[in-house]
N, CA, C and O atoms as a GROMACS GRO file, in nm:
protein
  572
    1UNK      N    1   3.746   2.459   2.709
    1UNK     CA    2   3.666   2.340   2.684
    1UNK      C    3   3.526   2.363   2.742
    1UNK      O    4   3.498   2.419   2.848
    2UNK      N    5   3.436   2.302   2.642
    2UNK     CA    6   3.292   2.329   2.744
    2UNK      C    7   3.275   2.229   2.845
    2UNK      O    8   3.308   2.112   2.863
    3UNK      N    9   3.206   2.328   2.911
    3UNK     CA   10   3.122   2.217   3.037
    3UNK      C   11   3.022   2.187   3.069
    3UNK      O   12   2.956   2.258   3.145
    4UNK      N   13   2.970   2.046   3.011
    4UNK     CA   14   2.835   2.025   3.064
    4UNK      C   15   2.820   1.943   3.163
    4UNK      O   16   2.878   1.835   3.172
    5UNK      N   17   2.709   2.008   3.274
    5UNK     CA   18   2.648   1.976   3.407
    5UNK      C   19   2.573   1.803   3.429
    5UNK      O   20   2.614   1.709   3.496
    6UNK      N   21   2.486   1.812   3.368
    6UNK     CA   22   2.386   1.708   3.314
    6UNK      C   23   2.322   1.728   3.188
    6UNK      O   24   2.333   1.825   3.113
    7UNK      N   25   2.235   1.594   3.167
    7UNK     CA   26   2.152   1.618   3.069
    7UNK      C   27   2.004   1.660   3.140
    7UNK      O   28   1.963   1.593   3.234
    8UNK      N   29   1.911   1.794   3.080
    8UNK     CA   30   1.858   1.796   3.130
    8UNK      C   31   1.711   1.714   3.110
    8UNK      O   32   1.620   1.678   3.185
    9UNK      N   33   1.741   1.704   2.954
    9UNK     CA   34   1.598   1.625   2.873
    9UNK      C   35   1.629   1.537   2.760
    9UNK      O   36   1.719   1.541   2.675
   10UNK      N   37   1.518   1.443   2.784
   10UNK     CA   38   1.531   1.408   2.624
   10UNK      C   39   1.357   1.388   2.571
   10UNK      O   40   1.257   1.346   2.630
   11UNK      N   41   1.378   1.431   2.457
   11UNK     CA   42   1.246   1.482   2.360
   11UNK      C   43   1.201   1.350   2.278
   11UNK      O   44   1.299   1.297   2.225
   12UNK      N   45   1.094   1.291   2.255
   12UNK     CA   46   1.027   1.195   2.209
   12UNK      C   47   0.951   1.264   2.128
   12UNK      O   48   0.914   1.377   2.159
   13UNK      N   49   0.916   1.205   2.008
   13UNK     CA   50   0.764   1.236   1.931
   13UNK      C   51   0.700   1.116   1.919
   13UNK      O   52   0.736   1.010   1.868
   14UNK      N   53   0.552   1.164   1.998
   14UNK     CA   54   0.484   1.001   1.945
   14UNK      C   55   0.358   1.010   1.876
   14UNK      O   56   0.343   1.111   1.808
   15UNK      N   57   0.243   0.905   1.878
   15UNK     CA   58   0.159   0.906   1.764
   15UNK      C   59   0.018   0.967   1.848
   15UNK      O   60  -0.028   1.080   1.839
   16UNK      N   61  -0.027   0.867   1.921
   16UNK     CA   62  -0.103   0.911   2.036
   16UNK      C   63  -0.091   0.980   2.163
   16UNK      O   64  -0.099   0.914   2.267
   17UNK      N   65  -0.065   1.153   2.170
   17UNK     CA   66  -0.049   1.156   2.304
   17UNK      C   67  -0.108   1.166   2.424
   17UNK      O   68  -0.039   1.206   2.518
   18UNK      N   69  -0.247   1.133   2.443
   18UNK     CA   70  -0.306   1.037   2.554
   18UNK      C   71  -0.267   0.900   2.589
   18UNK      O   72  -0.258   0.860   2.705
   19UNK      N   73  -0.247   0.840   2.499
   19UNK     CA   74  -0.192   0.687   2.524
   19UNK      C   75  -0.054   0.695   2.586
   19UNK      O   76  -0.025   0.631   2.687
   20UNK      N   77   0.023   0.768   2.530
   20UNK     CA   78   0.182   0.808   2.566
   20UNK      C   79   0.213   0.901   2.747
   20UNK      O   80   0.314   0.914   2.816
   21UNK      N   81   0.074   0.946   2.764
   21UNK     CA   82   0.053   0.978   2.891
   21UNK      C   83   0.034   0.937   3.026
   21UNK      O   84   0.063   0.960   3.143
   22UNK      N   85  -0.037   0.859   2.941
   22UNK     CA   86  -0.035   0.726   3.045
   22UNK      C   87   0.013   0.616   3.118
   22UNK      O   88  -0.006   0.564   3.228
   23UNK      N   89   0.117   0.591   2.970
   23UNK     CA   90   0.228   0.486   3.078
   23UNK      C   91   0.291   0.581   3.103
   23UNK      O   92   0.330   0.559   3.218
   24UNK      N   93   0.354   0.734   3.053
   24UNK     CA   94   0.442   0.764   3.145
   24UNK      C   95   0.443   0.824   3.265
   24UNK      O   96   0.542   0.849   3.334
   25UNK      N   97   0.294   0.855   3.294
   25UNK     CA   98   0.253   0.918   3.470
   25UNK      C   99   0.189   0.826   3.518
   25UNK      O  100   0.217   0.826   3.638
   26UNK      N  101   0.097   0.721   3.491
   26UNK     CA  102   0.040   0.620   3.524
   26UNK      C  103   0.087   0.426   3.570
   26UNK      O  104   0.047   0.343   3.652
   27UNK      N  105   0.191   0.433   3.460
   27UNK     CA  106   0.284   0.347   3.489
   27UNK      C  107   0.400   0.309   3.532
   27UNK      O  108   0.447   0.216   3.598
   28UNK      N  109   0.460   0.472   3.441
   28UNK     CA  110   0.624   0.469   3.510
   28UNK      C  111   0.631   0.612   3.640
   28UNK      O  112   0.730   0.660   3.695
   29UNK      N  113   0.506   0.642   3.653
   29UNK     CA  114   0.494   0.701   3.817
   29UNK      C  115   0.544   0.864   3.792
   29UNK      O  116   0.547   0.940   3.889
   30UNK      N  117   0.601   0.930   3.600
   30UNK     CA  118   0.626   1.069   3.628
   30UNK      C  119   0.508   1.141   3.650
   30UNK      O  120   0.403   1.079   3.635
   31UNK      N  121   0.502   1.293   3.693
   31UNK     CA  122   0.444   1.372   3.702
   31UNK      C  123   0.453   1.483   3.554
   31UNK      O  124   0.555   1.529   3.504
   32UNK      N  125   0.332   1.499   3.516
   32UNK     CA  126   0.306   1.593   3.437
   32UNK      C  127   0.362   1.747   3.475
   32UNK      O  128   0.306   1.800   3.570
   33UNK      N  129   0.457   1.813   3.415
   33UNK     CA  130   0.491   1.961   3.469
   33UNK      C  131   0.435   2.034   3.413
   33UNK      O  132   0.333   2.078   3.466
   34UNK      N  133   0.470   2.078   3.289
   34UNK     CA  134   0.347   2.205   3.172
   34UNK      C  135   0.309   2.136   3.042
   34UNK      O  136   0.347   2.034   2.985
   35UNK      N  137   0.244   2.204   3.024
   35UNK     CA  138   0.235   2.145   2.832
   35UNK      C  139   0.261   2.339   2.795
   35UNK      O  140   0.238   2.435   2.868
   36UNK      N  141   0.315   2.332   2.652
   36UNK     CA  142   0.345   2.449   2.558
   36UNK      C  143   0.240   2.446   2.465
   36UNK      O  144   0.223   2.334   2.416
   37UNK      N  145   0.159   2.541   2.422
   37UNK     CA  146   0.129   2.532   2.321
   37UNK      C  147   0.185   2.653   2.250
   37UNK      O  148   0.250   2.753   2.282
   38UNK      N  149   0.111   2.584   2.100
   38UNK     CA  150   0.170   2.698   1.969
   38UNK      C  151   0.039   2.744   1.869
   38UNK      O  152  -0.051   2.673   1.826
   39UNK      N  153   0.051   2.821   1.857
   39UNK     CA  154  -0.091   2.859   1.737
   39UNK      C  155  -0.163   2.814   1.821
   39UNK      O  156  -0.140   2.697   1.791
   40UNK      N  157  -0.238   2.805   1.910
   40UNK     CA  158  -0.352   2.753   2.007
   40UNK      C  159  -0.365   2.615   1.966
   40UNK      O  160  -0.476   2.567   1.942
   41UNK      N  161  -0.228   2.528   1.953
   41UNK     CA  162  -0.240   2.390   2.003
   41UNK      C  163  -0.185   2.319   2.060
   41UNK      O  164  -0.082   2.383   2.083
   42UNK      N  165  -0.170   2.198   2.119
   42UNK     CA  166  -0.052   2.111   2.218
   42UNK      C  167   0.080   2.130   2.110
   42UNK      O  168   0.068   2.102   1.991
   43UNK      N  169   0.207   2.180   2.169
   43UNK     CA  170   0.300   2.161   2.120
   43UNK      C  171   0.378   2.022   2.152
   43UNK      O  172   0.417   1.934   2.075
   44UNK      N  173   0.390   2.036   2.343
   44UNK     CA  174   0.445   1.915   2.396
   44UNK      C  175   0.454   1.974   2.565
   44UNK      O  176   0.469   2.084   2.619
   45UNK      N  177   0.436   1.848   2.604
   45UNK     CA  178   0.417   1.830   2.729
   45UNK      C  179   0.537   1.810   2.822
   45UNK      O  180   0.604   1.707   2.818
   46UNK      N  181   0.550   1.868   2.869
   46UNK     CA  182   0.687   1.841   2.952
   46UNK      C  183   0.665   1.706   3.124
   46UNK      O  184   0.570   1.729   3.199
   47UNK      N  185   0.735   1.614   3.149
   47UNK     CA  186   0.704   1.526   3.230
   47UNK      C  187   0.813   1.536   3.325
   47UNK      O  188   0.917   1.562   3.263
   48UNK      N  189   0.836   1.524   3.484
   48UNK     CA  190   0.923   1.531   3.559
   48UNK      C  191   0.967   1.387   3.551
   48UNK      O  192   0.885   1.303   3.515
   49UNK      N  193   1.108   1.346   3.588
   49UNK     CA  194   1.199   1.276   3.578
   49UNK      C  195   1.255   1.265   3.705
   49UNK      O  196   1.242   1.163   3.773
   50UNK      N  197   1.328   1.384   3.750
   50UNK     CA  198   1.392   1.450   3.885
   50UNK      C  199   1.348   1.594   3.864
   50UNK      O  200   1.278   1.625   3.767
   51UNK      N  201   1.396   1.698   3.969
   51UNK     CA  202   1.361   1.805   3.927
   51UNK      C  203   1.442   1.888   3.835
   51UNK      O  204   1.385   1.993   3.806
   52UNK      N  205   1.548   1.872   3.785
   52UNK     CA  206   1.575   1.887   3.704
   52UNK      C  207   1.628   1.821   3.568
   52UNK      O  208   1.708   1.884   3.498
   53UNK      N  209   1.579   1.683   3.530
   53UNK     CA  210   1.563   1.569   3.445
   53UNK      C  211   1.406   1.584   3.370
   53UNK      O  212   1.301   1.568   3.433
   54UNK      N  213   1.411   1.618   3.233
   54UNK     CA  214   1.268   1.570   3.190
   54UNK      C  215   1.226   1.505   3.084
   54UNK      O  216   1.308   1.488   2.994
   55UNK      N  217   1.144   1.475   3.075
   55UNK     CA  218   1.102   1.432   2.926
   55UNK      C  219   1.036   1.489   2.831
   55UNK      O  220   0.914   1.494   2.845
   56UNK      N  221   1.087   1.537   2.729
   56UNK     CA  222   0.969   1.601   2.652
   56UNK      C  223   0.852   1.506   2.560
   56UNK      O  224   0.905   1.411   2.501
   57UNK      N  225   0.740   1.517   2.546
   57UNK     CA  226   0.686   1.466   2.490
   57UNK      C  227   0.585   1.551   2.349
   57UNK      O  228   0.469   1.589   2.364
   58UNK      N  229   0.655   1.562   2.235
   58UNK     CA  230   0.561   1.599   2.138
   58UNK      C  231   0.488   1.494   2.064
   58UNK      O  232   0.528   1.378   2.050
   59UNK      N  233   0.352   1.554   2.008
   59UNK     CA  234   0.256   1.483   2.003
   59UNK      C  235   0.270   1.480   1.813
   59UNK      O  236   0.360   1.536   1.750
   60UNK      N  237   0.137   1.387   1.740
   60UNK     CA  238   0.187   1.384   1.653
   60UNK      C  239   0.283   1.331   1.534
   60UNK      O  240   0.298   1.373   1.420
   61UNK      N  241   0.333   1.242   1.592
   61UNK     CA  242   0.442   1.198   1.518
   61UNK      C  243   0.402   1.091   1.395
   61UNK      O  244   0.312   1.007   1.395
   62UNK      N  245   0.467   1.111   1.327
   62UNK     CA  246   0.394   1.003   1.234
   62UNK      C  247   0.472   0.895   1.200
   62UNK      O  248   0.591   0.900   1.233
   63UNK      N  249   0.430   0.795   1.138
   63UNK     CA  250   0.504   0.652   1.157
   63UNK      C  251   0.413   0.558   1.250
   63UNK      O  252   0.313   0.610   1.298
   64UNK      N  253   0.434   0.449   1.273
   64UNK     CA  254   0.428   0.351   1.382
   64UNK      C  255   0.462   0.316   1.508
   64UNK      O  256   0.396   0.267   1.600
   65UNK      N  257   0.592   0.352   1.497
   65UNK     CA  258   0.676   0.315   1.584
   65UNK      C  259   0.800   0.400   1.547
   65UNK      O  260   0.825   0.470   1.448
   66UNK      N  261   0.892   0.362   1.701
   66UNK     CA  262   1.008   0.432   1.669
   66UNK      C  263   1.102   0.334   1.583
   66UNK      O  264   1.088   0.218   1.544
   67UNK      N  265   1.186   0.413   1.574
   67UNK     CA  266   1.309   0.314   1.498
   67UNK      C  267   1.359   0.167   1.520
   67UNK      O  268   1.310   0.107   1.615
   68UNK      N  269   1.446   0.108   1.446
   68UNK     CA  270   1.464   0.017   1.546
   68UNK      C  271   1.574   0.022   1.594
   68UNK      O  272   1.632   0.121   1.552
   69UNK      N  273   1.684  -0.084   1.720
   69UNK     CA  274   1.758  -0.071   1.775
   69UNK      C  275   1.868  -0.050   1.678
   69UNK      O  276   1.957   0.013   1.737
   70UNK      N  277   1.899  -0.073   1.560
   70UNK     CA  278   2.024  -0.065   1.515
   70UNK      C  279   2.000   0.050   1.406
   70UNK      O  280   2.101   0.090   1.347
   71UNK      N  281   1.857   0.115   1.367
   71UNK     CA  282   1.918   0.253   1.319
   71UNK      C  283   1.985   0.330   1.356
   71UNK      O  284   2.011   0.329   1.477
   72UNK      N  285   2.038   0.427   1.276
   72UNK     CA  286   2.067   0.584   1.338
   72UNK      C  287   1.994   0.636   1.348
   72UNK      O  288   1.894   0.642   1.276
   73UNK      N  289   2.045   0.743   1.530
   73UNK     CA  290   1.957   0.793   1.602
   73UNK      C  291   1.932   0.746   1.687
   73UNK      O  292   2.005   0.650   1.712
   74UNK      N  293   1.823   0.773   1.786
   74UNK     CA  294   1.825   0.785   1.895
   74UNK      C  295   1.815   0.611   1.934
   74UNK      O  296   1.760   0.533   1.856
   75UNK      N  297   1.872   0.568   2.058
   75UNK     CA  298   1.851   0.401   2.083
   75UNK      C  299   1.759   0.382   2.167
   75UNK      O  300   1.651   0.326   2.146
   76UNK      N  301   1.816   0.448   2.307
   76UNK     CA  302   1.753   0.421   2.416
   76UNK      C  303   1.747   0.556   2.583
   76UNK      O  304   1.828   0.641   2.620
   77UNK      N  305   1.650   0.523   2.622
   77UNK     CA  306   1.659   0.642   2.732
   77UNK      C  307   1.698   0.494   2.867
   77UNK      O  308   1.634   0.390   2.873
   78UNK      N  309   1.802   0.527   2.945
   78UNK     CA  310   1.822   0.470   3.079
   78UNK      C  311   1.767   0.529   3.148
   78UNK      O  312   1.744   0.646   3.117
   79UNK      N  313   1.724   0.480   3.268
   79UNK     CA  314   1.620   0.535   3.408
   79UNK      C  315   1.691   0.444   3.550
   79UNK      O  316   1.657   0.328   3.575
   80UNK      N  317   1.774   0.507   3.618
   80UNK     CA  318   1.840   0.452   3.718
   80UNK      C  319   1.713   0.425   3.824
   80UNK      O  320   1.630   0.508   3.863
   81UNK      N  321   1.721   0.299   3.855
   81UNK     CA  322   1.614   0.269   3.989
   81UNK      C  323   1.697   0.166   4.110
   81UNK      O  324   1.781   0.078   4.095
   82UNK      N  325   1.644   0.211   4.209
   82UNK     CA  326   1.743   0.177   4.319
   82UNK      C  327   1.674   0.027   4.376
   82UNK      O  328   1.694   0.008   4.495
   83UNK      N  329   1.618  -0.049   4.322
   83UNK     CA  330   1.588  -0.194   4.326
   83UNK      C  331   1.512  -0.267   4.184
   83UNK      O  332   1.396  -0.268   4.144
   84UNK      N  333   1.592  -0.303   4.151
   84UNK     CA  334   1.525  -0.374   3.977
   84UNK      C  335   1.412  -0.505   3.991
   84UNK      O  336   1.325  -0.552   3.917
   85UNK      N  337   1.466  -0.538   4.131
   85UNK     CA  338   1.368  -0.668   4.087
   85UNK      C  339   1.222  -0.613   4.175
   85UNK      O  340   1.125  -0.665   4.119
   86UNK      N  341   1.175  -0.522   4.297
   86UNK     CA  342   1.102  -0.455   4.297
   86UNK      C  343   1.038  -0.342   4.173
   86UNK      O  344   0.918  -0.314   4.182
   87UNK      N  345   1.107  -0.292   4.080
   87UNK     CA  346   1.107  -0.208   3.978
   87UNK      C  347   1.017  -0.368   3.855
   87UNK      O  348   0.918  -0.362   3.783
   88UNK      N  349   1.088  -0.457   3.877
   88UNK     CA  350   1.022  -0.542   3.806
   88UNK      C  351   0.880  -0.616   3.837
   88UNK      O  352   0.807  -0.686   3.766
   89UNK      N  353   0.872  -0.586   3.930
   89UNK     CA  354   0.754  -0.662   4.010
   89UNK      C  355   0.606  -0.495   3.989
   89UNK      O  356   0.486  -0.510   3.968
   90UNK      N  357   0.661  -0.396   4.002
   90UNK     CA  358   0.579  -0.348   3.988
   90UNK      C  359   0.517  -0.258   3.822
   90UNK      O  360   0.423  -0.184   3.793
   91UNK      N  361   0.646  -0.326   3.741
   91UNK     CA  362   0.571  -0.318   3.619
   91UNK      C  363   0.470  -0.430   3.534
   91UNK      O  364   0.407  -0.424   3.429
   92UNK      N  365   0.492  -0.542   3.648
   92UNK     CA  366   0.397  -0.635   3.609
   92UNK      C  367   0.258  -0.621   3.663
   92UNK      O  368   0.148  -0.646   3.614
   93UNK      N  369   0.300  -0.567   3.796
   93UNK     CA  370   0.156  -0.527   3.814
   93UNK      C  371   0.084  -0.422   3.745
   93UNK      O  372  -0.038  -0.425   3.735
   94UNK      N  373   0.156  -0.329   3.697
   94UNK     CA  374   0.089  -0.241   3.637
   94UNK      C  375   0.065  -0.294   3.470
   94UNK      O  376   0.031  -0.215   3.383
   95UNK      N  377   0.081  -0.396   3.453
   95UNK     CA  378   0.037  -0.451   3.341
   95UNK      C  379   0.192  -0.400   3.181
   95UNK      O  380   0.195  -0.396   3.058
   96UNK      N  381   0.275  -0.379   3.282
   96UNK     CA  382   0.364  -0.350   3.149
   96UNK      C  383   0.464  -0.506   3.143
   96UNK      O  384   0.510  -0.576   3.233
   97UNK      N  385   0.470  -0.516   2.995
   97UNK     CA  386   0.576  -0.654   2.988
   97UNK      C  387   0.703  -0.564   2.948
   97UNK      O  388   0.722  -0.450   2.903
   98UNK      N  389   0.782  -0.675   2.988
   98UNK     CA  390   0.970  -0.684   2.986
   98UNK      C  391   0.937  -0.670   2.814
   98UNK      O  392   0.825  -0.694   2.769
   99UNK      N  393   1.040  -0.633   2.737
   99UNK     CA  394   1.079  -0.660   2.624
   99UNK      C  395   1.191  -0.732   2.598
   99UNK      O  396   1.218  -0.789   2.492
  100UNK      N  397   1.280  -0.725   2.734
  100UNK     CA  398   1.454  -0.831   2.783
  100UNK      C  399   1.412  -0.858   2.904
  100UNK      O  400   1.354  -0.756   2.939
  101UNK      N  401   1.407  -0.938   2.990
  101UNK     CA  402   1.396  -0.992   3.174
  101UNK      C  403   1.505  -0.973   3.192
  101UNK      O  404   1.586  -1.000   3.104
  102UNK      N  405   1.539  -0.925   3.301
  102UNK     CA  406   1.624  -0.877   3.430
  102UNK      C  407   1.739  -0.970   3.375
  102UNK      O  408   1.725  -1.084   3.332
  103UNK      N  409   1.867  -0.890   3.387
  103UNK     CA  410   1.976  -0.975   3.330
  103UNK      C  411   2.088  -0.859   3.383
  103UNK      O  412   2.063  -0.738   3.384
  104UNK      N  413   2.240  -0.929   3.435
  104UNK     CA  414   2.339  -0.886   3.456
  104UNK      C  415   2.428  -0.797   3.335
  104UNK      O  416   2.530  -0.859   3.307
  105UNK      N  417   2.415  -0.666   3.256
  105UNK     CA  418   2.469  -0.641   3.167
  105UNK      C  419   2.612  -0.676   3.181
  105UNK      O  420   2.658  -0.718   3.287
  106UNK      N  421   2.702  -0.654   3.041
  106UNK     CA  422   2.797  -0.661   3.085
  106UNK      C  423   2.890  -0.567   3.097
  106UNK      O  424   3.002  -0.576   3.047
  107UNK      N  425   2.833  -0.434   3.187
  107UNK     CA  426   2.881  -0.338   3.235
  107UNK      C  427   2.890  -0.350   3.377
  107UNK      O  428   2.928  -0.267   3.461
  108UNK      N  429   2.833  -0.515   3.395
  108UNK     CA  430   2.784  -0.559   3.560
  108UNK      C  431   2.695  -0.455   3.625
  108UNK      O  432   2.711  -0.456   3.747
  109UNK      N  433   2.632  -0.390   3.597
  109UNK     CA  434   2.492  -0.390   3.620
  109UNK      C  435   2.319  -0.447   3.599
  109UNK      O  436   2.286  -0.502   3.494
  110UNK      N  437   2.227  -0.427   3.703
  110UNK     CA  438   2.111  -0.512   3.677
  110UNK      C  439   2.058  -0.423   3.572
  110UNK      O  440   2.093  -0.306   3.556
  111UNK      N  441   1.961  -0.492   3.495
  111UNK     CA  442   1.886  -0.415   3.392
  111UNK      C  443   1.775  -0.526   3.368
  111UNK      O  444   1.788  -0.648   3.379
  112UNK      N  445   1.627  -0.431   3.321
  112UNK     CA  446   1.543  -0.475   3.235
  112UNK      C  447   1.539  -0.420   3.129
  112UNK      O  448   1.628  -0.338   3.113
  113UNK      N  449   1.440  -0.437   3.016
  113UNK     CA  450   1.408  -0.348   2.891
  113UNK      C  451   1.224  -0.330   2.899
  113UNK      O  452   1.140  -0.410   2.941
  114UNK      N  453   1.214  -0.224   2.853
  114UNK     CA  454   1.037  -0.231   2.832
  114UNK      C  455   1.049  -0.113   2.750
  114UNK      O  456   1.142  -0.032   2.749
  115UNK      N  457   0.910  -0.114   2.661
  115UNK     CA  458   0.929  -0.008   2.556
  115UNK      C  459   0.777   0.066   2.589
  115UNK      O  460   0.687   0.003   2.645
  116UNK      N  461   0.768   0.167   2.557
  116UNK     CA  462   0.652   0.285   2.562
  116UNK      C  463   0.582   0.246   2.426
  116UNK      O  464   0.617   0.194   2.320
  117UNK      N  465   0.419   0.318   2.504
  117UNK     CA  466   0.371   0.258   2.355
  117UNK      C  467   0.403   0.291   2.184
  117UNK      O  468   0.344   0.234   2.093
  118UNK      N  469   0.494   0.379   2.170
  118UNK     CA  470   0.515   0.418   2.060
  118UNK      C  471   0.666   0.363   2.031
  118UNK      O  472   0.743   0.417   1.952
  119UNK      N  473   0.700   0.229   2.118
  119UNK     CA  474   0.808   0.163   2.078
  119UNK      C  475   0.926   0.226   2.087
  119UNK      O  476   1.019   0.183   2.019
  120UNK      N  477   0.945   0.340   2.172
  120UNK     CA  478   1.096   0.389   2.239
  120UNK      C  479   1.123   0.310   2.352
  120UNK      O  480   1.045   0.278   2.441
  121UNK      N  481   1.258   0.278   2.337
  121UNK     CA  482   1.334   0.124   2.431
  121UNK      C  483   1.300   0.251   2.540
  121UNK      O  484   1.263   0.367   2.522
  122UNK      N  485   1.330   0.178   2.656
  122UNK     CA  486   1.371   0.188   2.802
  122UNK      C  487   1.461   0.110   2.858
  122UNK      O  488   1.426  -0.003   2.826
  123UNK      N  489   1.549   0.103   2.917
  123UNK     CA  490   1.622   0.059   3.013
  123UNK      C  491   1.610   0.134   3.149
  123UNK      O  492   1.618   0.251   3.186
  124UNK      N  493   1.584   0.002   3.214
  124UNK     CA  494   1.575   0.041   3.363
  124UNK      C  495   1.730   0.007   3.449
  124UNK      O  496   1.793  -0.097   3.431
  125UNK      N  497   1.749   0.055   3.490
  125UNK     CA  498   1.911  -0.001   3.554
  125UNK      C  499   1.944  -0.012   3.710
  125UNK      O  500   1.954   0.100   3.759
  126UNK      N  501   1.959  -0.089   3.779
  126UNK     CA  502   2.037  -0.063   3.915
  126UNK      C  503   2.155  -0.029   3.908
  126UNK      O  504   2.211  -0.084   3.814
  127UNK      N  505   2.230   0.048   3.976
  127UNK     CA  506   2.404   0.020   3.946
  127UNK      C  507   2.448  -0.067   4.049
  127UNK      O  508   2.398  -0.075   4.161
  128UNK      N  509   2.536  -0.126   4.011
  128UNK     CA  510   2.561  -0.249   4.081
  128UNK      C  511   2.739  -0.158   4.136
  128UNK      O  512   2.817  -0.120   4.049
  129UNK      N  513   2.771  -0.140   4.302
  129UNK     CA  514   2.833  -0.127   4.360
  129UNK      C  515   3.035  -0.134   4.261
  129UNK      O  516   3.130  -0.055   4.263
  130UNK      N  517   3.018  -0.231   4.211
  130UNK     CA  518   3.148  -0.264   4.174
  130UNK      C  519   3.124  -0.254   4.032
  130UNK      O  520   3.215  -0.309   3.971
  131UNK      N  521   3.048  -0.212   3.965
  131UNK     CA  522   2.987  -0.193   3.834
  131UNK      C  523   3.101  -0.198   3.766
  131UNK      O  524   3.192  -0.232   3.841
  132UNK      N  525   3.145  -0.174   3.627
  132UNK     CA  526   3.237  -0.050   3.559
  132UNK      C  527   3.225   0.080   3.574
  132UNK      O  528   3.324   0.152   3.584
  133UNK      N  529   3.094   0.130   3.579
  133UNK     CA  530   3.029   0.287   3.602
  133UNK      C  531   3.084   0.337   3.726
  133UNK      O  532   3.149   0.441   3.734
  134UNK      N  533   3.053   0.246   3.838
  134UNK     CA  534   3.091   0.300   3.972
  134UNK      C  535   3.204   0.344   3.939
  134UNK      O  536   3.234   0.459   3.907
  135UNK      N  537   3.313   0.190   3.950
  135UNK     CA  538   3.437   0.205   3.937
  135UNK      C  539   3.501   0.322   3.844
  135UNK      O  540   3.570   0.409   3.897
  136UNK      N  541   3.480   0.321   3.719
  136UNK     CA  542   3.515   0.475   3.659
  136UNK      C  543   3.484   0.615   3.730
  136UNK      O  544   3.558   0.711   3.709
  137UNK      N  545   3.363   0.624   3.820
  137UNK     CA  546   3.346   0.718   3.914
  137UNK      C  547   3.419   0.746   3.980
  137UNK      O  548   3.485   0.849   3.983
  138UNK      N  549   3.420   0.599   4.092
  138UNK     CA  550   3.502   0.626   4.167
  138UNK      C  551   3.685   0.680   4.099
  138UNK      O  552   3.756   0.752   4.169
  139UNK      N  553   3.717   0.645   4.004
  139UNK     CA  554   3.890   0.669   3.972
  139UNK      C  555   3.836   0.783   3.926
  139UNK      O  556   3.882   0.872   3.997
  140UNK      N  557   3.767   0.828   3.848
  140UNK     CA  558   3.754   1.005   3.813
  140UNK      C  559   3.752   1.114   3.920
  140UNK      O  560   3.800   1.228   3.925
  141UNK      N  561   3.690   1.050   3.990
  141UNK     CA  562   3.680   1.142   4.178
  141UNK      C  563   3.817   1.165   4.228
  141UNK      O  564   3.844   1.280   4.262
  142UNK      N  565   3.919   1.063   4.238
  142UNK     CA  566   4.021   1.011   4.254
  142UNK      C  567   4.131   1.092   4.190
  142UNK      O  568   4.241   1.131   4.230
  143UNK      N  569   4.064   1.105   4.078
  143UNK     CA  570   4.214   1.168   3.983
  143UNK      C  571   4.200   1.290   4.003
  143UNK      O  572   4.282   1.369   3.956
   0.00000   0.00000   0.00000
């Protein structure tokens, strides 16, 4: 059977990628790691996450926006943060709005929603101690 470790990335294409740079090192606080190019141009930019978590970002994309929540394909990227309603307080200051306000999923964890400018969801998440997530952790550890 295979075994996978983590995920290490997930890859976005958006329309503007200066604009797309910005909320994601400027707002949501990643660090820029390399950009690739190809034929002597931006292919895509790679963004730290953790050190080994990233985001890819290719530039380019055409359309408007991303999909919406109930196509096929991609939905949403989660971003575990270890206080939501601080996590919420400082995306207001940084001028980003909720797209959902802070709400108990019903996985019993905290969550907001906010979307990047090229309209890929976000979920921000706390895990909440007695979650389902924990709890499945914890019994997988267990078994």
């Amino acid at each position: 059977m295979l075994t996978v470790s983590s995920i290490t990335h997930v890859a976005i294409r958006v329309k503007e990628i200066e604009r797309t740079l910005d909320f994601y090192t400027k707002k949501l606080g990643f660090s820029e790691m390399m950009r690739l190019d190809r034929d002597g141009k931006l292919w895509l930019v790679y963004l730290r996450i953790t050190d080994d978590q990233y985001l890819e970002v290719f530039p380019e994309g055409e359309g408007e926006r991303a999909a919406e929540r109930e196509a096929v394909g991609y939905n949403h990227m989660c971003l575990a943060v270890p206080d939501i309603d601080q996590t919420v307080r400082e995306l207001e200051e940084a001028g980003v709005p909720l797209i959902r306000p802070k709400t108990m999923g019903a996985d019993g964890n905290w969550q907001a929603w906010i979307e990047d400018p090229d309209g890929h969801r976000i979920e921000l998440m706390q895990m909440a101690p007695n979650s389902m997530q924990a709890k499945a952790i914890e019994r997988l550890r267990s078994a």
